[in-house]
C-alpha positions as CSV (number, residue, x, y, z in Angstrom):
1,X,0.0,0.0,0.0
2,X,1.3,3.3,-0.9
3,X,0.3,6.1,1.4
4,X,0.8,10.2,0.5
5,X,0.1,13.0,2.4
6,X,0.5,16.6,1.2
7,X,-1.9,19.4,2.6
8,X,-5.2,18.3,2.6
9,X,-4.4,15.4,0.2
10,X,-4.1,11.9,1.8
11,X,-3.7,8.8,-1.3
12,X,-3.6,5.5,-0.1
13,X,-2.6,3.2,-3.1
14,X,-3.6,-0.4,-2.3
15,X,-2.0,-3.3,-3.4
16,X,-3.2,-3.5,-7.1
17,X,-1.4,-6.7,-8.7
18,X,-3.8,-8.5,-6.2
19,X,-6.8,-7.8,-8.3
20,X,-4.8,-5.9,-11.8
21,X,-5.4,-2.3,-11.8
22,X,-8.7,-2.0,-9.8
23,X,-8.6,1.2,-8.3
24,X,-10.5,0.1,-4.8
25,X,-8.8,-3.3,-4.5
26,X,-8.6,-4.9,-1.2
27,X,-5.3,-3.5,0.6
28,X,-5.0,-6.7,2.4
29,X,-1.7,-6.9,4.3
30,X,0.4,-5.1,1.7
31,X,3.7,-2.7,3.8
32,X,3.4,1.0,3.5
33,X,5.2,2.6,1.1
34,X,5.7,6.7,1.4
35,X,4.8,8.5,-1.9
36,X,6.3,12.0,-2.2
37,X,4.7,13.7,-5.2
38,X,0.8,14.3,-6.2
39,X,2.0,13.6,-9.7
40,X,1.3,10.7,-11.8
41,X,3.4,9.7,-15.0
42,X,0.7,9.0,-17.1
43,X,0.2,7.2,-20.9
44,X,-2.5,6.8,-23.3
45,X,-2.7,4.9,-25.7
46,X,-5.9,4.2,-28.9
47,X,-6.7,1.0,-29.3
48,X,-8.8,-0.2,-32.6
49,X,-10.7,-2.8,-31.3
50,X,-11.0,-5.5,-28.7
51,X,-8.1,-7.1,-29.8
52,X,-5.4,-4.6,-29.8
53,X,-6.6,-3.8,-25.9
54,X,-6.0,-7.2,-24.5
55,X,-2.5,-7.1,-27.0
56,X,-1.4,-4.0,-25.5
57,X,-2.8,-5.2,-22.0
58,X,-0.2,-7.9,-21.7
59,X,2.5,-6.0,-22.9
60,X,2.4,-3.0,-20.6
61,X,-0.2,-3.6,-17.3
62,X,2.6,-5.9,-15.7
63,X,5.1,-2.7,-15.7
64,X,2.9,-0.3,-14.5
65,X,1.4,1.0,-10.9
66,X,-1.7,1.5,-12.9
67,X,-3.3,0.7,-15.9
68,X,-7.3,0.9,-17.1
69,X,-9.6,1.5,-20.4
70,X,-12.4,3.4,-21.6
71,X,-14.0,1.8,-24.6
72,X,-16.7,3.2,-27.3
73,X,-19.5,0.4,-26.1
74,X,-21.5,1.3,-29.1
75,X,-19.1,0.8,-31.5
76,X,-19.2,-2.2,-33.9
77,X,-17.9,-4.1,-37.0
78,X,-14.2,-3.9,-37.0
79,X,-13.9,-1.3,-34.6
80,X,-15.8,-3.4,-32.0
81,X,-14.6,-2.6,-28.6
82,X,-11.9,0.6,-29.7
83,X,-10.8,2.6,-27.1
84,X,-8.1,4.5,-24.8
85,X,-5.6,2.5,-23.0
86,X,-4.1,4.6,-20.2
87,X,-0.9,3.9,-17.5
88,X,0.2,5.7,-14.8
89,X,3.2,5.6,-12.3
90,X,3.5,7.7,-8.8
91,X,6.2,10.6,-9.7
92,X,9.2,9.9,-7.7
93,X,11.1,12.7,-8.0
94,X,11.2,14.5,-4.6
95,X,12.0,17.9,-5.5
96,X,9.7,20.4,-5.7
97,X,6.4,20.1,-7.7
98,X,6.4,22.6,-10.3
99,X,3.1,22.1,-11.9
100,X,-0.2,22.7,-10.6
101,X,-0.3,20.6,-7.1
102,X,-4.5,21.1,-6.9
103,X,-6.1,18.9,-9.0
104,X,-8.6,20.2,-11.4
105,X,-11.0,18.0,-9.7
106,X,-11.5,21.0,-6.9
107,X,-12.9,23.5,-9.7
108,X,-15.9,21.2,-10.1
109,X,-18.5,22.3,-12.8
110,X,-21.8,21.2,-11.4
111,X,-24.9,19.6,-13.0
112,X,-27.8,22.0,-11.3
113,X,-31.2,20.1,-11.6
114,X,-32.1,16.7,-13.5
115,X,-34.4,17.2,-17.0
116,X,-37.5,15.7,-17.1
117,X,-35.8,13.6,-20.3
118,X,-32.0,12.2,-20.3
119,X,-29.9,13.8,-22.6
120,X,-27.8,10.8,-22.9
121,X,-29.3,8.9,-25.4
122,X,-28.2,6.6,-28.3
123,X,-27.3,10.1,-30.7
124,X,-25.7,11.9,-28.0
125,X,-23.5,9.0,-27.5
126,X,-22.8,8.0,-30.3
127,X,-21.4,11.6,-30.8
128,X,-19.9,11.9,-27.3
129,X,-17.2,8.6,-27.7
130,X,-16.8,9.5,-31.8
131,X,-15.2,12.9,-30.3
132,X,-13.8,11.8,-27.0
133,X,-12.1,9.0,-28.9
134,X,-10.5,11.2,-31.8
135,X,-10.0,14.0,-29.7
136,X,-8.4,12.3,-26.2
137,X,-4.5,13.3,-25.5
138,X,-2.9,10.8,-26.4
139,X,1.2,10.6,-25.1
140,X,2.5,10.8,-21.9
141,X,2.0,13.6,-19.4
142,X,1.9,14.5,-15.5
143,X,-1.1,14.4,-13.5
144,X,-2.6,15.1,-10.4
145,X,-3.2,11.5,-8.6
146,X,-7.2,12.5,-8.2
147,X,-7.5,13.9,-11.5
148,X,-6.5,10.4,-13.1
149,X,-8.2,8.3,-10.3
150,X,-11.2,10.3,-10.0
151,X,-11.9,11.7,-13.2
152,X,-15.7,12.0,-12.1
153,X,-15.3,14.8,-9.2
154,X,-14.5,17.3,-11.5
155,X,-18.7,17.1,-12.2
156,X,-20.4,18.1,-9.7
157,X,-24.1,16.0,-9.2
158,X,-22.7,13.9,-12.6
159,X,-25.6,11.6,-12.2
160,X,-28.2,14.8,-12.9
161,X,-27.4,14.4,-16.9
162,X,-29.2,10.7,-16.6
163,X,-32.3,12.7,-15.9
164,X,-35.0,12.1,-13.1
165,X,-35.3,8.4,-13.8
166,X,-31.4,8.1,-13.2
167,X,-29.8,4.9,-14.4
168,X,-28.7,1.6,-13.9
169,X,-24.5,0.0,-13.5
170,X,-22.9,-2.7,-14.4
171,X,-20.3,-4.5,-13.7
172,X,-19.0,-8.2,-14.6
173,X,-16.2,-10.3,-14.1
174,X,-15.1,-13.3,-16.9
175,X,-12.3,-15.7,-16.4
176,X,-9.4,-15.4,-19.0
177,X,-10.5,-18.3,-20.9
178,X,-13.9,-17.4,-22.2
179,X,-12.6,-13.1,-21.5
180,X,-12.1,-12.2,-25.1
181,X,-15.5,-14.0,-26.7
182,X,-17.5,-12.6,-23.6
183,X,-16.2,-9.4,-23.7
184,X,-17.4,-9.2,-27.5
185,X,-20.8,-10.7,-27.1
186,X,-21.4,-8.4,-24.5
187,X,-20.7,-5.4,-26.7
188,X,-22.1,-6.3,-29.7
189,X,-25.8,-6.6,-27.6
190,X,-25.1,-3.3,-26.3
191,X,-24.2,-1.9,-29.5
192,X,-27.6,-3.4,-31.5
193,X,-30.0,-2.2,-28.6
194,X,-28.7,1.5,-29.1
195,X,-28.5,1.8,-25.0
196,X,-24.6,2.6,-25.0
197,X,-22.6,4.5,-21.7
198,X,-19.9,7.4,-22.3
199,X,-18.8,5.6,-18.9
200,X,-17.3,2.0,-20.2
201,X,-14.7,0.5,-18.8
202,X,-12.7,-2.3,-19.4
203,X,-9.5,-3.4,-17.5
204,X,-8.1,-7.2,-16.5
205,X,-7.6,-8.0,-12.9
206,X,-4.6,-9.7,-11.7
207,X,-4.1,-13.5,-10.4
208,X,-3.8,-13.4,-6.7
209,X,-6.9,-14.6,-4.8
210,X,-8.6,-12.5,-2.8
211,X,-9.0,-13.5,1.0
212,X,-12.4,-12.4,1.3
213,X,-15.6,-14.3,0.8
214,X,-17.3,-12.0,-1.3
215,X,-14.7,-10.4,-3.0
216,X,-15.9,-9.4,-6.4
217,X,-12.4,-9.3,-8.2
218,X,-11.3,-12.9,-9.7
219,X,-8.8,-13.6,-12.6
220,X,-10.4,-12.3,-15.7
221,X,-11.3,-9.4,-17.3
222,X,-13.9,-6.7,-15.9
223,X,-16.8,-4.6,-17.9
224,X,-18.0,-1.9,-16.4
225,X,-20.9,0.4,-17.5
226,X,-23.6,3.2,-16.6
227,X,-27.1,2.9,-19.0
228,X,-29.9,5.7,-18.2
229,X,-33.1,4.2,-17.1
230,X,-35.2,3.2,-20.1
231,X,-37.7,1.0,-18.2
232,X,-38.2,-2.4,-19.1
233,X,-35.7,-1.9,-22.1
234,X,-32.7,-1.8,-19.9
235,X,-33.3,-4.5,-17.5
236,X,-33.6,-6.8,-20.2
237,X,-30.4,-5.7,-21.8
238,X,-28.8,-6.2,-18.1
239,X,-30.5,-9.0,-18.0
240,X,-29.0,-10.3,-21.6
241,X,-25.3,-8.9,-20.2
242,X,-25.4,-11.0,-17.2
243,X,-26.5,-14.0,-19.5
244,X,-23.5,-14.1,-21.1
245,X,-21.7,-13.6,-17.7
246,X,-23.2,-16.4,-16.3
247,X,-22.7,-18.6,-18.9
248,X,-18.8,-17.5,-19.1
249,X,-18.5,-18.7,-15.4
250,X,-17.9,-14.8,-14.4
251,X,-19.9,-13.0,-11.9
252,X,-21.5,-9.6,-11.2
253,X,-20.6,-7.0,-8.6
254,X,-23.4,-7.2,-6.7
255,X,-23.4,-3.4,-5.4
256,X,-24.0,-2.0,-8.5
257,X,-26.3,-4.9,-9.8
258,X,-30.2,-5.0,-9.3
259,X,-31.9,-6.0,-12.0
260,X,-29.8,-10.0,-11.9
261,X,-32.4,-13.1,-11.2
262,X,-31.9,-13.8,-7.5
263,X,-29.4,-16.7,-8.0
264,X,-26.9,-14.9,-9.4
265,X,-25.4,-14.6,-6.0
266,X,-25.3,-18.2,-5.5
267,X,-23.9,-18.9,-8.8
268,X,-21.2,-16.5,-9.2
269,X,-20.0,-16.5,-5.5
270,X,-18.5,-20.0,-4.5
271,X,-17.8,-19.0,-0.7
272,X,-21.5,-17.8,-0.3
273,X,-22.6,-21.0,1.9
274,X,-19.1,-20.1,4.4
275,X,-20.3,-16.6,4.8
276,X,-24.0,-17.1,5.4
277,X,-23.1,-18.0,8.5
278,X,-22.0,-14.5,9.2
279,X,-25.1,-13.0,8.2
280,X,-27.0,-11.2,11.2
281,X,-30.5,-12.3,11.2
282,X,-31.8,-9.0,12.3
283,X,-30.1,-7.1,9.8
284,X,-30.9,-7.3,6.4
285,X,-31.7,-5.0,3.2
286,X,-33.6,-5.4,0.1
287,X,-30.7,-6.0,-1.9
288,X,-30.1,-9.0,0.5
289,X,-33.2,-10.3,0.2
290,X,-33.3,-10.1,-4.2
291,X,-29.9,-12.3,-4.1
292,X,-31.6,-14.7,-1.7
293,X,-28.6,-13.9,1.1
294,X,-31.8,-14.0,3.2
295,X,-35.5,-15.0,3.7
């Protein structure tokens, strides 16, 4: 775990080779290491489809601190799965910092008030990741650690543009085996049913186990996606995506899943018997109840 303190700032960088590049992995029992810059080395890299992201995966995730991916979910053919493969490495140059030490996450622009309608739709998308992915900096540059991490806090009330009937995430997990196939089933639904996310992310956990019993990280590859509330439209997509998952002998995180069949738990979490036993019969939620943890 890496630990940094400077001002108001306080990182604490887990161990992420136990899961890949997860950026709220389990810490586990991982020694302290001091960090003494704000500043990230960062890369970023296109990718042209699916393929050249797990290509360029393997070649650079295992010499980085950090590595993840943003893909365009909606696009398809032969530029299925395209995106922006980013890395980034704690500055370790104790001088100084010379650039801006804030991160531009603290001048937040903020969403006021939810419209009756989304504006996220299949045409603004479609738009959105055609210009984000031609336009993103591509190179290597120096970053504040939150405005790498946390992209998201630099908008204020993001989850306003969804519109009052907000949205539903998801997020999967598929073993490296069946990874690449999965991966590409999964975006050629979303793709056909028009209900892309300009928040898609892709990234490959690492090998270690996790020690807890309902750790949602496992060896494989993660998918992980916003979709604005279109009713009965959208859970049956998720309910499509998690198909695919199941049948790829992956597993959803269950804290942003609620639209799964009520099994899902028990199928995609092997230790769930062990840690029934921990469950406090006088607590419980609804999301508890859905996934059958209790009665």
């Amino acid at each position: 775990m890496d630990v940094f303190t400077h001002g108001k700032f306080r990182l604490v960088r887990r161990n992420h080779r136990r899961h890949g590049a997860d950026r709220r992995d389990y810490a586990g029992d991982a020694p302290l290491r001091r960090i003494t810059s704000p500043l990230l080395h960062t890369t970023s890299r296109r990718f042209a489809d699916l393929a050249e992201f797990f290509a360029m995966d393997e070649q650079r995730t295992s010499v980085h601190e950090y590595s993840v991916a943003w893909i365009d979910c909606l696009a398809g053919g032969d530029s299925l799965g395209r995106g922006i493969f980013s890395v980034a490495d704690h500055d370790s140059n104790p001088e100084r910092v010379t650039v801006r030490e804030y991160p531009k996450s603290e001048q937040r622009f903020s969403v006021p008030f939810a419209l009756p309608i989304s504006p996220v739709n299949g045409l603004s998308l479609r738009l959105f990741n055609e210009l984000y992915f031609r336009i993103h900096r591509s190179g290597p540059r120096k970053m504040h650690f939150k405005d790498w991490l946390y992209p998201l806090d630099s908008i204020a009330s993001w989850n306003r543009l969804y519109g009052e009937r907000g949205f539903f995430q998801f997020q999967c997990v598929v073993p490296p085996l069946h990874a690449r196939e999965a991966i590409a089933d999964m975006l050629n639904i979303i793709s056909e049913s028009g209900q892309g996310s300009f928040l898609a992310v892709l990234k490959n956990f690492g090998d270690k186990p996790s020690p807890g019993l309902m750790s949602f990280p496992m060896p494989g590859t993660t998918l992980a996606l916003d979709f604005p509330n279109l009713g009965a439209r959208t859970r049956e997509l998720l309910l499509r995506l998690y198909t695919v998952t199941a049948t790829a002998g992956g597993r959803l995180y269950p804290a942003k899943d609620a639209c799964s069949p009520g099994h899902s738990a028990q199928q995609g979490y092997p230790n769930l018997p062990r840690f029934r036993q921990f469950i406090d019969p006088g607590i419980g939620s609804l999301m508890a109840q859905r996934l059958q943890l209790i009665t």
